[in-house]
C-alpha angles and dihedrals in degrees: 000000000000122000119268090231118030094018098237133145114270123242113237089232122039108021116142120236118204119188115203118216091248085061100257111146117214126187127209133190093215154012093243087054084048103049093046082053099055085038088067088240125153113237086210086073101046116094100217098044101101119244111266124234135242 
């Protein structure tokens, strides 16, 4: 499973789970991928999110 915000792998311990009211599960590797997310940030524009893939 990838992280809902930086695309990265998940860790087996310490991931961080976050439930939307319309019942959509995200993942995150960390707390510092889910609080950019709650803070409405893109990941394009972040230098340490890795370059996604086409």
């Amino acid at each position: 499973m990838k992280c809902a915000f930086c695309k990265r792998d998940l860790p087996k311990l310490g991931h961080v789970t976050y439930v939307k009211s319309n019942g959509d599960i995200l993942r995150f590797c960390s707390s510092k991928c889910h609080k950019s997310f709650l803070m409405g940030r893109d990941p394009r524009r972040k230098k340490w999110v890795t370059k996604q893939e086409k």
